[in-house]
GUZADO-73851 format. One record per residue (C-alpha): x, y, z; residue number from 1; residue in one letter. Coordinates in steps of 0.05 Angstrom, whole numbers. Example, Ala and Ser with C-alpha at 12.3 -4.5 7.8 and 13.67 -1.06 7.14 Angstrom:
BEGIN
ATOM        x        y        z     i   aa
ATOM      246      -90      156     1    a
ATOM      273      -21      143     2    s
END
This chain:
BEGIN
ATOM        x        y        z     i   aa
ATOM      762     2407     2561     1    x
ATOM      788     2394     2492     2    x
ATOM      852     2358     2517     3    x
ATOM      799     2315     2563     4    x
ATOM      766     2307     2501     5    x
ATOM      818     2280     2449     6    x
ATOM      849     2236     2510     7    x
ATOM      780     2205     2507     8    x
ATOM      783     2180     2439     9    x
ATOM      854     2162     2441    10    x
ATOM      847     2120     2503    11    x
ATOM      843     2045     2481    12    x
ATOM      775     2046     2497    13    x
ATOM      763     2107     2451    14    x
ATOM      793     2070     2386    15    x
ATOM      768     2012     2414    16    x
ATOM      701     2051     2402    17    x
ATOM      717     2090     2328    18    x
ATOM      770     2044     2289    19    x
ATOM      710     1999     2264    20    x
ATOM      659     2054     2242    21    x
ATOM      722     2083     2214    22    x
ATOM      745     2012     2179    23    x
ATOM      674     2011     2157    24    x
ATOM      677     2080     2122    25    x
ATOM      736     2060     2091    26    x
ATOM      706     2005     2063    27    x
ATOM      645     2038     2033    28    x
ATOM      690     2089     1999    29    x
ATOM      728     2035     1965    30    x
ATOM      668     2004     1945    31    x
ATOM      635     2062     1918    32    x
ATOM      702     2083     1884    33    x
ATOM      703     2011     1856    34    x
ATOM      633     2012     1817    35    x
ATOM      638     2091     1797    36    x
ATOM      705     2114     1789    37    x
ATOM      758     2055     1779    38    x
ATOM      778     2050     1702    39    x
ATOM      741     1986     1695    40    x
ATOM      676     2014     1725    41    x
ATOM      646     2027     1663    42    x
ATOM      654     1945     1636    43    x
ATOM      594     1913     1631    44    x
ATOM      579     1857     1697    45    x
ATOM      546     1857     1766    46    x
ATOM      567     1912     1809    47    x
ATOM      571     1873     1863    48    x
ATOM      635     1835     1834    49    x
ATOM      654     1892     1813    50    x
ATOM      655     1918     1883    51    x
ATOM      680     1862     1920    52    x
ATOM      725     1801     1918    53    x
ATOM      666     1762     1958    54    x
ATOM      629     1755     1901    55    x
ATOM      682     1703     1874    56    x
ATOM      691     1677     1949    57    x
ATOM      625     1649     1951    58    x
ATOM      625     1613     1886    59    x
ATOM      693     1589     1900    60    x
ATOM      711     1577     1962    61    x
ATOM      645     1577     2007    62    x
ATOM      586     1565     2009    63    x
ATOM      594     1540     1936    64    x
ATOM      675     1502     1917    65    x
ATOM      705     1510     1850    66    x
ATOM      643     1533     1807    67    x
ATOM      659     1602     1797    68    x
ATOM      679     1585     1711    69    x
ATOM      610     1558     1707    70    x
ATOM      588     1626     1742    71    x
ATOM      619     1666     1693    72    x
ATOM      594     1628     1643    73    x
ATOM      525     1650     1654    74    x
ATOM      543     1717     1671    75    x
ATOM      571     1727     1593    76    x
ATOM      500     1703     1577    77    x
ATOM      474     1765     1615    78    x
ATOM      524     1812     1598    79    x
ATOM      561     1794     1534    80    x
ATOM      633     1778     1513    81    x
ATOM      672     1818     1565    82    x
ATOM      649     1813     1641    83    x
ATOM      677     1848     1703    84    x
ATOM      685     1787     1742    85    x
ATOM      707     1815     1800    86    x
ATOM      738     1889     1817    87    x
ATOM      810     1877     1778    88    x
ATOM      792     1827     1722    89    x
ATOM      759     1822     1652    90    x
ATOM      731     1757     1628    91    x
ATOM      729     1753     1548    92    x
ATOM      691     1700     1516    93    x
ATOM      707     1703     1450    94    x
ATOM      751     1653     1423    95    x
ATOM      772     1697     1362    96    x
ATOM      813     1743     1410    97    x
ATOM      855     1699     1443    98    x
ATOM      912     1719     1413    99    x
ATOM      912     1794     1436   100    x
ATOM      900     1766     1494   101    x
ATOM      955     1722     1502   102    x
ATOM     1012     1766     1454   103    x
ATOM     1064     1734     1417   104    x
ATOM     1134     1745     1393   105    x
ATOM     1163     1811     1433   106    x
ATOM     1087     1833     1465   107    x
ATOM     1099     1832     1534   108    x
ATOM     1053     1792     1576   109    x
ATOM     1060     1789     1658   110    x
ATOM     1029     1738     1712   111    x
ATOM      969     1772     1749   112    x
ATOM     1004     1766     1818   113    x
ATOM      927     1766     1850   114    x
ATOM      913     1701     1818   115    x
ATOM      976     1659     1807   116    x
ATOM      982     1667     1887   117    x
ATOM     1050     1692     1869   118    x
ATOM     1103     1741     1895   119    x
ATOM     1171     1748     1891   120    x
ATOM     1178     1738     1962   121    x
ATOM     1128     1670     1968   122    x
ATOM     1140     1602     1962   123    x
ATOM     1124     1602     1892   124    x
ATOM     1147     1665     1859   125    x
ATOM     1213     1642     1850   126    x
ATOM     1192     1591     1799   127    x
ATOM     1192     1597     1720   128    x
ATOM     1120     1568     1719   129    x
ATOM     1094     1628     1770   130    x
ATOM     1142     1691     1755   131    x
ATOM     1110     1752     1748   132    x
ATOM     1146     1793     1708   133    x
ATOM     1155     1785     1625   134    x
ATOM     1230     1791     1621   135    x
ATOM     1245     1755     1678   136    x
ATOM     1206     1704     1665   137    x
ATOM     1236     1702     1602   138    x
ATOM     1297     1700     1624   139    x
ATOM     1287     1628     1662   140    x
ATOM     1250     1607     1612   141    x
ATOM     1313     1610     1554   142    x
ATOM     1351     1563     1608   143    x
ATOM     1307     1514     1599   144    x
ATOM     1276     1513     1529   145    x
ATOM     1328     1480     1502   146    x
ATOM     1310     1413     1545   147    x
ATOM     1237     1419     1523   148    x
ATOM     1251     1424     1453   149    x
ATOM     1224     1374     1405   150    x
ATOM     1295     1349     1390   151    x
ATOM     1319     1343     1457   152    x
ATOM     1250     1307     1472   153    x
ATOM     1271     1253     1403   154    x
ATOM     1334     1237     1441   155    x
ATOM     1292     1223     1506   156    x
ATOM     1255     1171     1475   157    x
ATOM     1295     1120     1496   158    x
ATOM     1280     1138     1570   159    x
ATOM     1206     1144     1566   160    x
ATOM     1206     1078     1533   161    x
ATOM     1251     1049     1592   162    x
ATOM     1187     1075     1636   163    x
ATOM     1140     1048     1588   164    x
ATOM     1163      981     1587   165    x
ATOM     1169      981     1664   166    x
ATOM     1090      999     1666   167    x
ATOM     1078      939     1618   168    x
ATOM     1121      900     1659   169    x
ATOM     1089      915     1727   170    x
ATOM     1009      912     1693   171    x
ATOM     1040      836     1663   172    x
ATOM     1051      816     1731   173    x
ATOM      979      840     1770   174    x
ATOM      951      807     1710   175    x
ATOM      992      743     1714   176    x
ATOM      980      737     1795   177    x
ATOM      903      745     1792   178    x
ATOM      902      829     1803   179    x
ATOM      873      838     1733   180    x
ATOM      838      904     1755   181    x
ATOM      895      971     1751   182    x
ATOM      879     1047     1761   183    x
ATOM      902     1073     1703   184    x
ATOM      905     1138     1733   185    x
ATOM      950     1118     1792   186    x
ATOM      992     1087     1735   187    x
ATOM      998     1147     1686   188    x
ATOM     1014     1193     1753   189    x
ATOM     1071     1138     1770   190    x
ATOM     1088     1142     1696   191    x
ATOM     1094     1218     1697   192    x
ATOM     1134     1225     1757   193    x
ATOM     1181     1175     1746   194    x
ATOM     1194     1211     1670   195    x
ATOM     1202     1271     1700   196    x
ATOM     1241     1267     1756   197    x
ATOM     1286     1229     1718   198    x
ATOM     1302     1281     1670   199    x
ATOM     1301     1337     1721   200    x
ATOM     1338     1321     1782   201    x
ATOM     1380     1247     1753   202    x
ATOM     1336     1199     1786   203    x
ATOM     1258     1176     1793   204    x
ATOM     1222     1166     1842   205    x
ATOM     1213     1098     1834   206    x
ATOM     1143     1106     1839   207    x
ATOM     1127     1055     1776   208    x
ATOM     1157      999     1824   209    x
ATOM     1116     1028     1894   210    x
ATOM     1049      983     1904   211    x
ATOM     1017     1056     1921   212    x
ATOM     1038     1088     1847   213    x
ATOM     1048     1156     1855   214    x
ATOM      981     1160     1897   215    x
ATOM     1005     1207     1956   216    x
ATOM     1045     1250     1907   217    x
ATOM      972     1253     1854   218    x
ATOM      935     1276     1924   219    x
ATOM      996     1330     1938   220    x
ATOM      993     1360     1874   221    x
ATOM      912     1364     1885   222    x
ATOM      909     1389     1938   223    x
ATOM      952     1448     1917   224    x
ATOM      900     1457     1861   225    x
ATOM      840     1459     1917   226    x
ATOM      881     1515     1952   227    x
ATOM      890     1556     1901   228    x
ATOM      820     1585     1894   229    x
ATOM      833     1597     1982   230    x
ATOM      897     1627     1969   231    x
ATOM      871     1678     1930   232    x
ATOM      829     1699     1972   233    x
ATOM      872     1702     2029   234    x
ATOM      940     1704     1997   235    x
ATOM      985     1720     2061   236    x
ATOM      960     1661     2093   237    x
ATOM      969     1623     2039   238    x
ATOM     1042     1647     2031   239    x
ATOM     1061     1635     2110   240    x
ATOM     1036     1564     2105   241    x
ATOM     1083     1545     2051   242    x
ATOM     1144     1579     2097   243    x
ATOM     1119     1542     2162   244    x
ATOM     1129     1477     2197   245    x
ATOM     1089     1429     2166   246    x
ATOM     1070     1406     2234   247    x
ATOM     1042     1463     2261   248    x
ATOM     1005     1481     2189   249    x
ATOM      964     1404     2197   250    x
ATOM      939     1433     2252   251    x
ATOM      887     1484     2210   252    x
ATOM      901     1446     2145   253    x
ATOM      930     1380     2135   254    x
ATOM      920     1395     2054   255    x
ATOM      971     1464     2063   256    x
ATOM     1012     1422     2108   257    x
ATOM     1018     1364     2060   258    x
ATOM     1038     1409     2010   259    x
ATOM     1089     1453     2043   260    x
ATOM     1126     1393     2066   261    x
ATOM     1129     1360     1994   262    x
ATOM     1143     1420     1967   263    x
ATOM     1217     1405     1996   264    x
ATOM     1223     1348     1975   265    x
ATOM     1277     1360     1922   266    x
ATOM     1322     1408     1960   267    x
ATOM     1372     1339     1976   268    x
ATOM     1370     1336     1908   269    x
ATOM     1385     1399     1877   270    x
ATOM     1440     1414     1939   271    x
ATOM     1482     1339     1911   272    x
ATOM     1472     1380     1839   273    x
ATOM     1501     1440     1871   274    x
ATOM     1559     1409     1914   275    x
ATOM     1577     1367     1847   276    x
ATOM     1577     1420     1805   277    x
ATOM     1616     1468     1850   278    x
ATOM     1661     1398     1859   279    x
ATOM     1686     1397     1781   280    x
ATOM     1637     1448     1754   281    x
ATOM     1613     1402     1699   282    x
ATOM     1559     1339     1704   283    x
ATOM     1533     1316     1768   284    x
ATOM     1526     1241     1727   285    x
ATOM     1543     1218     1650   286    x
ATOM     1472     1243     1636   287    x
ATOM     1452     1318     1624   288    x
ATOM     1397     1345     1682   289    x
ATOM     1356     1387     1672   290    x
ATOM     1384     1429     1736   291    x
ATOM     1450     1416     1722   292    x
ATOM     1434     1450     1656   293    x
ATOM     1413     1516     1697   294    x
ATOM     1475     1508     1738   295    x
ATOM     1524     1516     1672   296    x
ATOM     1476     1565     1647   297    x
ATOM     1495     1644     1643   298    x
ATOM     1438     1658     1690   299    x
ATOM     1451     1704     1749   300    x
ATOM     1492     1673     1810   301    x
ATOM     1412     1686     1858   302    x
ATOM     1383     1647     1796   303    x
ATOM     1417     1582     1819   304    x
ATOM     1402     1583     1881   305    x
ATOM     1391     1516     1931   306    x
ATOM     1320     1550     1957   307    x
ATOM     1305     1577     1884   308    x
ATOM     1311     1515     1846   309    x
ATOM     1285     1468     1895   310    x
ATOM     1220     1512     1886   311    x
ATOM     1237     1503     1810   312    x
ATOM     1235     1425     1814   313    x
ATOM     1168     1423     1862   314    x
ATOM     1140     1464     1806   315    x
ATOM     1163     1418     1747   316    x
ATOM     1138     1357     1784   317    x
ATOM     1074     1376     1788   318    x
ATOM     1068     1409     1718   319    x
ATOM     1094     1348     1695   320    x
ATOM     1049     1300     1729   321    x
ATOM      989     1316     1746   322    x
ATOM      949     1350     1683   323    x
ATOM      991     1291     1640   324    x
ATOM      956     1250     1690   325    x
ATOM      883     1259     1674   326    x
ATOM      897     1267     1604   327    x
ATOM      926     1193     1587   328    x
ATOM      868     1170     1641   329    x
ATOM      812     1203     1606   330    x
ATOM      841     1180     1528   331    x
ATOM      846     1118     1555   332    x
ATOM      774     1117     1578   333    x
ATOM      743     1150     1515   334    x
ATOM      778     1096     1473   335    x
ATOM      756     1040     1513   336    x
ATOM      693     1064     1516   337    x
ATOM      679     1072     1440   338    x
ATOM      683      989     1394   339    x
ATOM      687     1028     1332   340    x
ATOM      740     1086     1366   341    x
ATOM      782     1021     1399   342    x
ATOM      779      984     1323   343    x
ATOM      801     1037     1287   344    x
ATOM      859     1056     1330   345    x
ATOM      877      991     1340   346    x
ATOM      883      983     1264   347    x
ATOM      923     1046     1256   348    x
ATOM      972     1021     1309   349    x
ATOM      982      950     1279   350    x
ATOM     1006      980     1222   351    x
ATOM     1079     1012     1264   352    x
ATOM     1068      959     1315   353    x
ATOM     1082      890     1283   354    x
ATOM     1070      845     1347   355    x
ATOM     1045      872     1425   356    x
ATOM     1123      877     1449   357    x
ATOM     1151      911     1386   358    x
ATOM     1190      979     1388   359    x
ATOM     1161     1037     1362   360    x
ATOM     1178     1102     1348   361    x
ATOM     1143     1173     1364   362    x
ATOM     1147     1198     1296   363    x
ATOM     1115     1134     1267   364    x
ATOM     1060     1151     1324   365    x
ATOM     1047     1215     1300   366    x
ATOM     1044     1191     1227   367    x
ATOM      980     1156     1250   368    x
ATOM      921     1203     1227   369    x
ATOM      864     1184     1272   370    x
ATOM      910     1166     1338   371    x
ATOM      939     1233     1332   372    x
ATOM      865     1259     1329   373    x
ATOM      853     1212     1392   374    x
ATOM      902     1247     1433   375    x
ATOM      878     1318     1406   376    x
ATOM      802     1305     1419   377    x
ATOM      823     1288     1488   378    x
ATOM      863     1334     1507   379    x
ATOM      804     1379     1496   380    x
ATOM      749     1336     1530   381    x
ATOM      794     1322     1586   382    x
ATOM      812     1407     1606   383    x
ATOM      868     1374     1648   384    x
ATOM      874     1450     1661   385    x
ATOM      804     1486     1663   386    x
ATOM      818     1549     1698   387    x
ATOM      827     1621     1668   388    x
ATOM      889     1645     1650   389    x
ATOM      898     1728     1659   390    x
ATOM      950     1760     1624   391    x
ATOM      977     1836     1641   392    x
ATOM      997     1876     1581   393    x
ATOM     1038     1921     1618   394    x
ATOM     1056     1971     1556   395    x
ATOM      998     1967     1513   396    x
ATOM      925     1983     1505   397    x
ATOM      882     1926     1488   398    x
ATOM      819     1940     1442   399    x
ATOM      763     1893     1441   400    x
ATOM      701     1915     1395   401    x
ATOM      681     1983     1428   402    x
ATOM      719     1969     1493   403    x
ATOM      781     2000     1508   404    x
ATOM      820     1955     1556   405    x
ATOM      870     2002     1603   406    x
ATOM      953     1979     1602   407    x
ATOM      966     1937     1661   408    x
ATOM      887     1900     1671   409    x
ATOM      893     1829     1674   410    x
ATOM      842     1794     1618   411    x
ATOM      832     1734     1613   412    x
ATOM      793     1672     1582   413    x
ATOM      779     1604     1605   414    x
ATOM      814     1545     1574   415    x
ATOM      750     1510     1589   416    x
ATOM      701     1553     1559   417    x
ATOM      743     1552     1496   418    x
ATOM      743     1478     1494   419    x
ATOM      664     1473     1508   420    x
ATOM      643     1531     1462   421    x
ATOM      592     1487     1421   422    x
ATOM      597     1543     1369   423    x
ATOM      674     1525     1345   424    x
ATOM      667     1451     1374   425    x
ATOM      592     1418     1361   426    x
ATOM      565     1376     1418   427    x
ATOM      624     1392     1459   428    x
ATOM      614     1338     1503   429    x
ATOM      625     1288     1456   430    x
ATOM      681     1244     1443   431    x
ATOM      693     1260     1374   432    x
ATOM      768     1247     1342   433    x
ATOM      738     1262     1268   434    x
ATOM      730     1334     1281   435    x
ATOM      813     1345     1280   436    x
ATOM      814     1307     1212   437    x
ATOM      759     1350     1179   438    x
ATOM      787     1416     1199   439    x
ATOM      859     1418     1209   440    x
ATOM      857     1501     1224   441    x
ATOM      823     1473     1288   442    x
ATOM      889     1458     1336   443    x
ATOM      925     1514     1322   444    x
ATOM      869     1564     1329   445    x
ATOM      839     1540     1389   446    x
ATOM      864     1483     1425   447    x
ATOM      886     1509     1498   448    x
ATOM      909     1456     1535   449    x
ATOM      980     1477     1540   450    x
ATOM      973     1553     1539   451    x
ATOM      984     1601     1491   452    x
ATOM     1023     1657     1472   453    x
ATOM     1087     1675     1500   454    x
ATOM     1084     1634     1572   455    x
ATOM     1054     1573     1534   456    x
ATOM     1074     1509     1573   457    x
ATOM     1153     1489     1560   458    x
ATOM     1134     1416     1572   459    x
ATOM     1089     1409     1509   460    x
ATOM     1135     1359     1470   461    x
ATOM     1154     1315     1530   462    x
ATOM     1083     1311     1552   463    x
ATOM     1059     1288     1480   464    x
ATOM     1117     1239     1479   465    x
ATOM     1090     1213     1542   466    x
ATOM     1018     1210     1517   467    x
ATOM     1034     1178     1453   468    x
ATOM     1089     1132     1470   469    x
ATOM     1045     1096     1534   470    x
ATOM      975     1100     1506   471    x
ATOM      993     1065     1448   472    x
ATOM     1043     1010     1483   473    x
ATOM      988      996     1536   474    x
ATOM      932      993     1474   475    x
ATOM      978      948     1439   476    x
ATOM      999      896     1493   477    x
ATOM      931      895     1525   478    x
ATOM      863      878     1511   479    x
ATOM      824      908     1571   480    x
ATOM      761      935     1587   481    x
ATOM      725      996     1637   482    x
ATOM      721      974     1705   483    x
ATOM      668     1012     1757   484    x
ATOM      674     1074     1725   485    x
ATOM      622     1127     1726   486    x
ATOM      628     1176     1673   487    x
ATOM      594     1243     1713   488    x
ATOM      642     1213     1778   489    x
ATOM      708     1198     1747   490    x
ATOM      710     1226     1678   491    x
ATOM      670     1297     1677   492    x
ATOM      702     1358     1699   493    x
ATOM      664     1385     1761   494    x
ATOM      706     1434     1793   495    x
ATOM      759     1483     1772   496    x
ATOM      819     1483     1814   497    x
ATOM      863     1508     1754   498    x
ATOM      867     1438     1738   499    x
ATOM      801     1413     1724   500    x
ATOM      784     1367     1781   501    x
ATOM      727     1307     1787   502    x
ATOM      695     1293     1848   503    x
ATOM      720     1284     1912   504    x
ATOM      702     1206     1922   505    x
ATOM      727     1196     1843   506    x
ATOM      772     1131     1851   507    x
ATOM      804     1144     1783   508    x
ATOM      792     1114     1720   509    x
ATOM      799     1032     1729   510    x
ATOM      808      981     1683   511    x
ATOM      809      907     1677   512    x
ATOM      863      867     1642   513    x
ATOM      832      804     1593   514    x
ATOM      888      792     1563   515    x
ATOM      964      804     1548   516    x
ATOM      970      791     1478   517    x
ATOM     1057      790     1484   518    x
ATOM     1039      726     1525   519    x
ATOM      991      695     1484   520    x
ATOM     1029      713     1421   521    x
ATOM     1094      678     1434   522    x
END
């Protein structure tokens, strides 16, 4: 009877009948254990994100895209400066304790794997930008700092000027033929890429010369941002899409499928750096790469890698495109926007730039008080990167107020919230250059667009080259104005996809050409 029994229940119709009441049980234990006995149980928040990882589905992913920040924002209304946002993360709002946060010098600080959709065995993992662990990370890192130093950026002045000019050139043209009216944003993306995949893999894309831009790449390297808040929640998924056929992924998601497939994109290039290296193990061409760099490094033979640095360069690309993108877009607009803002730059630049086709310099750019403040002001307003940034402290116990954070939680705070905190930044919203001039502790306490601590962005110098170098070229040749652009549409940040993102049917920011003053002035 008992063997009749037991065969019962272990007959596929038996589990059939008890492996979902027992899935559920499961599941209710993990969720009780969640809100009562896991270490962070006792943080202030909604038990309900506490319990579950739903709670942050439905704000981010469905019904409701992208709005969980603004979520969280009210929740630290509710609850106070630290929230349990969902049941492995604390959300601090409290600009004063970013630092701790963040570490510095030898205070080791990992990736939360859960969020950066990364793992040692995905698509992405391999990558400086999205490894995990402090020391490895560090490791990659040191083989490339010494490209993204400030010096080695000086002596690449020369080639962003070459791309420069060749955006002038191109913008001369439309204007000269009758297409006065150019997206600026399609322009800086075409800008960006061609800049850095020049200096990374030896060659651009030649997107400055494509009557597209960089448009398909700028929609790639978006769409990766929309995934991201989908990949989290269903990580494996995520992971198998980017190791597919592209083919067969367009068939659930043409977004994943766009992205896996551009995502190899430079292996042809980084296997010609590897057969030329292995060739006469020195330079690929006259000029220094970036990857060649990593090939003559002392990095670990799995370090160089075809499939490792190809997911290196896809990475690079898009770091150094698309948040470089909005930001020159969204300075431009704020500038155009704003007579007095527009006269006063334009009077700080005529002082290093003696006629619209003259050379100038970065360091004379930087000189300029209130242009510098231009490009600092926007770099908040624009939150090119919005998102919230966890950090691990795998070794040490963080203590904020009364709360004593547990080794190994990832906390976090938003770069957004930071930025919009009308407390250290009064009417946020605004445009408002002076603010850097009157309080120079400002920028180094709280500006966030490029990180902070010991994984702050490498490409911080290169990317306010870029910034400086075009915005005031294109100011200086051209006297243009907006054109159809909506500020809530194409300006205002309305979703957080890591990268702050506009609306879907955004166009970009437009503008029209009046006149090129290098014409009129010879």
């Amino acid at each position: 009877m008992e063997q009749q029994f037991f065969g019962e229940w272990l007959s596929p119709r038996g589990a059939f009948l008890i492996l979902p009441p027992l899935y559920l049980v499961y599941w209710l234990f993990v969720f009780v254990y969640r809100i009562t006995l896991h270490p962070l149980a006792k943080f202030p928040g909604p038990k309900l994100a506490g319990a579950t990882f739903w709670y942050e589905f439905y704000y981010d992913v469905w019904p409701i895209r992208y709005q969980y920040m603004w979520k969280i924002e009210e929740l630290h209304q509710k609850y106070g400066p630290i929230v349990r946002i969902n049941p492995i993360h604390l959300h601090i709002h409290d600009p004063e304790f970013l630092d701790p946060i963040y570490g510095s010098g030898r205070q080791k600080r990992n990736l939360d794997p859960w969020f950066s959709i990364a793992s040692e065995s995905g698509v992405m993992g391999e990558s400086t930008l999205q490894t995990v662990d402090h020391q490895k990370h560090r490791m990659r890192k040191n083989a490339l700092t010494r490209f993204f130093s400030k010096g080695a950026v000086r002596q690449l002045e020369g080639l962003i000027m070459d791309k420069v000019d060749r955006l002038l050139d191109r913008m001369a043209n439309m204007h000269r033929t009758g297409k006065s009216v150019v997206n600026i944003s399609h322009a800086a993306a075409a800008l960006s890429m061609d800049v850095i995949s020049s200096y990374s893999l030896g060659g651009d894309m030649g997107c400055l010369a494509r009557e597209e831009w960089a448009g398909r790449w700028s929609d790639t390297f978006r769409g990766l941002g929309t995934l991201r808040p989908i990949g989290r929640q269903f990580r494996t998924l995520f992971i198998l899409s980017m190791g597919i056929e592209p083919w067969f992924v367009r068939w659930f998601s043409p977004t994943a499928a766009e992205v896996a497939e551009r995502a190899k994109y430079p292996m042809k290039s980084i296997q010609a750096h590897i057969k030329a290296y292995e060739k006469d193990n020195k330079a690929l061409t006259n000029t220094r790469t970036i990857f060649m760099e990593i090939l003559d490094s002392d990095l670990p033979p799995q370090e160089k890698s075809a499939s490792r640095l190809s997911t290196e360069a896809f990475l690079l690309l898009g770091a150094g495109t698309d948040p470089l993108t909005r930001n020159i877009s969204v300075i431009m607009y704020y500038v155009l926007a704003d007579q007095a803002i527009l006269e006063r730059v334009h009077a700080e630049l005529k002082s290093v730039i003696s006629s619209p086709g003259a050379s100038v310099t970065l360091a004379e750019l930087e000189a300029l008080p209130f242009f510098s403040a231009c490009i600092t002001e926007g770099l908040r307003i624009t939150n090119a990167v919005s998102t919230r940034i966890p950090r691990v402290a795998p070794e040490q116990v963080l203590q904020y107020k009364q709360w004593t954070i547990p080794k190994g939680t990832p906390v976090m705070q938003s770069l957004y919230l930071v930025h919009m905190n009308p407390e250290i930044f009064p009417e946020p919203r605004k445009f408002n250059p002076q603010r850097w001039l009157d309080n120079d502790s400002l920028k180094s306490r709280y500006l966030m667009a490029f990180g902070r601590g010991t994984r702050q962005c490498l490409g911080i110098n290169l990317a306010y080259a870029e910034m400086f170098l075009s915005i005031a070229r294109l100011l200086s040749r051209f006297d243009m104005e907006l054109f159809d652009v909506v500020k809530e549409r194409d300006i205002d940040v309305t979703g957080d996809c890591f990268n702050g993102v506009t609306h879907d049917d955004s166009p970009g920011v437009q503008v029209r050409i009046l006149e090129d003053r290098l014409v009129n002035s010879m």
